[in-house]
C-alpha positions as CSV (number, residue, x, y, z in Angstrom):
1,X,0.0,0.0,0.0
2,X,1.6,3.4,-0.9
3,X,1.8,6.1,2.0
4,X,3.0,9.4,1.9
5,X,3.6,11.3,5.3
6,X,3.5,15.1,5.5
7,X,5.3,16.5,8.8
8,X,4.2,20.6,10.1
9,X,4.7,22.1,13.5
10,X,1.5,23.9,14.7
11,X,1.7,27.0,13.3
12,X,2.1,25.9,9.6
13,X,-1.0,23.5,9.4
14,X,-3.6,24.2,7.0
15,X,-7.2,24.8,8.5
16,X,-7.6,22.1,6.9
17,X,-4.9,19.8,8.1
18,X,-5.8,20.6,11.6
19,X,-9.4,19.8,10.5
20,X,-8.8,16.4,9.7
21,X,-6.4,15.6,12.6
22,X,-8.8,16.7,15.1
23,X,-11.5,14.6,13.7
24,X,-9.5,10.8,13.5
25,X,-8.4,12.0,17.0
26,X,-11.7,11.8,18.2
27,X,-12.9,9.1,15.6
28,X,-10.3,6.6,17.1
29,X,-9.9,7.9,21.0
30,X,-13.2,9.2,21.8
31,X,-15.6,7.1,19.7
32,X,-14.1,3.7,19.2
33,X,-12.3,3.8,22.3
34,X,-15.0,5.6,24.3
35,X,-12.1,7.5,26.1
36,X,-13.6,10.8,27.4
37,X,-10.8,12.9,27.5
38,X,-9.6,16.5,27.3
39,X,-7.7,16.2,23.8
40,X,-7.3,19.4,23.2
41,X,-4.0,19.9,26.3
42,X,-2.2,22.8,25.2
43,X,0.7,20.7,23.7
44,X,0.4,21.0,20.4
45,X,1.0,24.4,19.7
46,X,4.7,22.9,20.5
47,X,4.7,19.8,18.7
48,X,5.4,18.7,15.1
49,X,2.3,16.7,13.5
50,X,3.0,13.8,11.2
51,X,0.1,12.7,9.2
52,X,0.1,9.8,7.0
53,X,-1.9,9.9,3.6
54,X,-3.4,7.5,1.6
55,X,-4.9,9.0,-1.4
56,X,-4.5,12.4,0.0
57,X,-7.4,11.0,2.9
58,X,-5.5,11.2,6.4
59,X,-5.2,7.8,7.8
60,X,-2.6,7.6,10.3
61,X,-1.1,10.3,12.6
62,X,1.1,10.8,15.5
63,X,2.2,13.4,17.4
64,X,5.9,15.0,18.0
65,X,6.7,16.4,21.1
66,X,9.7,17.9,22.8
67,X,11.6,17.0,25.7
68,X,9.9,18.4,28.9
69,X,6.2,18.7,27.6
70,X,5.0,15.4,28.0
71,X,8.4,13.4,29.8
72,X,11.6,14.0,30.4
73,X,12.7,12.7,26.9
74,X,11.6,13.5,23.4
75,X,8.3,12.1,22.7
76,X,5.4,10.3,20.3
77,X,2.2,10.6,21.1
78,X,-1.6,10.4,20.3
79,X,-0.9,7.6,17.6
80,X,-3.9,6.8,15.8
81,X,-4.2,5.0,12.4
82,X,-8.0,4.6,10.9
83,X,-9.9,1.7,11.3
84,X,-9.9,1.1,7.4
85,X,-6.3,1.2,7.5
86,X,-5.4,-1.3,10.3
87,X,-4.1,-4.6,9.7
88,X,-1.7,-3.1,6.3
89,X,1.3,-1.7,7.8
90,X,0.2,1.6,8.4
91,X,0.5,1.4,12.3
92,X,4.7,0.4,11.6
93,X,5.0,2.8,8.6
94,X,3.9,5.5,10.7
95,X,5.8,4.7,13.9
96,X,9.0,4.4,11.8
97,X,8.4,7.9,10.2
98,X,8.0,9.2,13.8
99,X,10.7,7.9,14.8
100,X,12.6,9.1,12.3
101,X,11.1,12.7,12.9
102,X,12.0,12.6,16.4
103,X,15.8,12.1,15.8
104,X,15.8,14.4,12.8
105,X,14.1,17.3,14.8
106,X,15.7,16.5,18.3
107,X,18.5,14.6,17.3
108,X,19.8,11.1,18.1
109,X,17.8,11.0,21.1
110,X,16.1,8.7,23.8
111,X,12.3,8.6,22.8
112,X,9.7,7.5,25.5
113,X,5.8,7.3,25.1
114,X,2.8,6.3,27.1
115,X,2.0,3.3,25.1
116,X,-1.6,1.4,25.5
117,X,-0.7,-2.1,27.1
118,X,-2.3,-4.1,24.3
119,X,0.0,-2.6,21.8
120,X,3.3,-3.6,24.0
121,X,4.4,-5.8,21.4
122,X,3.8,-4.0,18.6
123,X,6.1,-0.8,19.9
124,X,8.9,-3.4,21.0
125,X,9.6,-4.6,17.2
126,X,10.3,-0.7,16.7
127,X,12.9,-1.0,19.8
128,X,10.4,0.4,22.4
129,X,11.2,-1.5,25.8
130,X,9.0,-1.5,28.8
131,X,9.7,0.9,31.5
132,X,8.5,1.1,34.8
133,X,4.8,-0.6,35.6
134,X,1.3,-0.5,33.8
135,X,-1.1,2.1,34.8
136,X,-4.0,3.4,34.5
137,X,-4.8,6.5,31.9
138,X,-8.3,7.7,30.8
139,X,-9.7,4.4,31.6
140,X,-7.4,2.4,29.6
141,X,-4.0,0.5,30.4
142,X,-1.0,1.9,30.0
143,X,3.0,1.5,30.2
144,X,5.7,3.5,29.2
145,X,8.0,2.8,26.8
146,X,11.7,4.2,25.8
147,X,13.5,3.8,22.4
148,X,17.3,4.7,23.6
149,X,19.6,6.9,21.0
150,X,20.6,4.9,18.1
């Protein structure tokens, strides 16, 4: 499946771009995962936003953030992909350009998220290892999760 990924910090999205982001963020978090949460936190005014395209329809996203706004490190957050894309690679294609981002905007640096527990697995294949213990976030389990420098 051909992707192409577009990556902006805040102030240079499109009405448009922001449009769509906001809506698979609360397509995937708030209605499939019934998470009722404050999404809008102040943070991304300070982040970069990756988006993933398929046929110029956003599929995937995932959030960059700097060191100190979320953790200590560097980090990814609110990764989505679409329910129409799951299952095709999207979910590693996207993580991968994230990664990427990260080190490219930050440099080669230690990059921790909050990841959901079910997708543990899924985030150590990138190099994501497990730290500290699962708790609980907006209803659903969670563990962090720190890809060292490379």
């Amino acid at each position: 499946m051909k992707y192409h990924t577009l990556v902006k910090a805040f102030c240079d999205l499109s009405p448009d771009e922001l449009y769509q982001i906001m809506r698979l963020r609360i397509e995937v978090f708030v209605i499939e995962q019934k998470c009722f949460y404050q999404d809008a936190d102040n943070k991304d005014q300070h982040c970069h936003h990756l988006m993933l395209f398929k046929d110029n329809e956003l599929v995937a996203y995932a959030r960059i953030v700097p060191a100190g706004l979320s953790f200590e490190e560097a980090s990814i957050g609110r990764v989505i992909t679409s329910a129409q894309v799951r299952g095709t690679g999207a979910g590693k294609v996207l993580m991968e350009a994230a990664m990427q981002t990260c080190r490219q905007i930050f440099g080669n640096v230690s990059i921790r998220i909050g990841a959901q527990t079910y997708a543990k697995a899924f985030y150590a294949t990138l190099g994501f290892e497990a730290s500290g213990d699962e708790f609980m976030e907006d209803g659903i389990p969670h563990i962090e999760m720190v890809a060292y420098p490379l």
